[in-house]
Every structure is written in structure tokens, then in C-alpha cells.
C-alpha positions as CSV (number, residue, x, y, z in Angstrom):
1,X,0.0,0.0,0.0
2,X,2.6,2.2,0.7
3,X,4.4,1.5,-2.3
4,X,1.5,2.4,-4.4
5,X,1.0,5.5,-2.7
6,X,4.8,6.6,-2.9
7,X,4.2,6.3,-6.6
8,X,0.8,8.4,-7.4
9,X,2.9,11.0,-4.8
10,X,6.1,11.1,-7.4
11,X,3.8,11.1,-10.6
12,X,2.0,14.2,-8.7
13,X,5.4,16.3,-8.3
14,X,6.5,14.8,-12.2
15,X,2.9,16.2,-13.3
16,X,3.9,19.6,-11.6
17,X,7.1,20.0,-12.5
18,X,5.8,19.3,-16.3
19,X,3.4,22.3,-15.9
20,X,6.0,24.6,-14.5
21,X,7.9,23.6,-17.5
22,X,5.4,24.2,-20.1
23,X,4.5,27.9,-18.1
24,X,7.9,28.7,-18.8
25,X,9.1,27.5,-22.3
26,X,5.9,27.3,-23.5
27,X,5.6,30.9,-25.4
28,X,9.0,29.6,-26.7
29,X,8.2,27.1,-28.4
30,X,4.0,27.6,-29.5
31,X,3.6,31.2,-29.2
32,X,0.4,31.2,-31.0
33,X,-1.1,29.1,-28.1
34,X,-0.1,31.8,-25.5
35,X,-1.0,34.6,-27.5
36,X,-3.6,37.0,-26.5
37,X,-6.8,36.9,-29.2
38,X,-6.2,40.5,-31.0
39,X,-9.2,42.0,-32.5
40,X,-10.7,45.1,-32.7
41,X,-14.1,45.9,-31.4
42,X,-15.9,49.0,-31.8
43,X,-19.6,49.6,-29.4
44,X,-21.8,52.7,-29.2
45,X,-21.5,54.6,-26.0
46,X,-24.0,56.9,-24.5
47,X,-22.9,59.5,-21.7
48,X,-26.1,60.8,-19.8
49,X,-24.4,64.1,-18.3
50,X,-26.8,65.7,-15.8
């Protein structure tokens, strides 16, 4: 039992590591994954000055 719990404990750290890893080089090496969606959008606005 222990065993088997010593295991899912190191796959959890491995698992965290990974996504630290991909945080960092990630806009490295896919920058069109972690690039903010550009477009332009125009709307209407109505003051009501008193």
C-alpha cells in the first residue's frame, strides 16, 4: 500500500514540474497558443451628463 501510494505522490510532483515547465518554455516554443486573441471591437457609448 505504501508503495502504491509513494508512486501516485512522485507522478503528482513529475505532473507539476511538467506544468511549470510548459509555463515557462511554452511561449518559446508555441507562441500562437499563449497569444492573447487580437481583434478590434468598436460599441456605441451613451454618456447621460446631468
Amino acid at each position: 500500500m505504501w508503495r502504491l501510494i509513494k508512486i501516485l505522490l512522485i507522478l503528482l510532483v513529475l505532473a507539476g514540474l511538467a506544468l511549470i515547465a510548459y509555463a515557462y518554455v511554452g511561449p518559446i516554443i508555441f507562441p500562437a497558443d499563449f497569444a492573447a486573441p487580437s481583434q478590434q471591437i468598436t460599441a456605441p457609448v451613451t454618456l447621460e451628463v446631468d
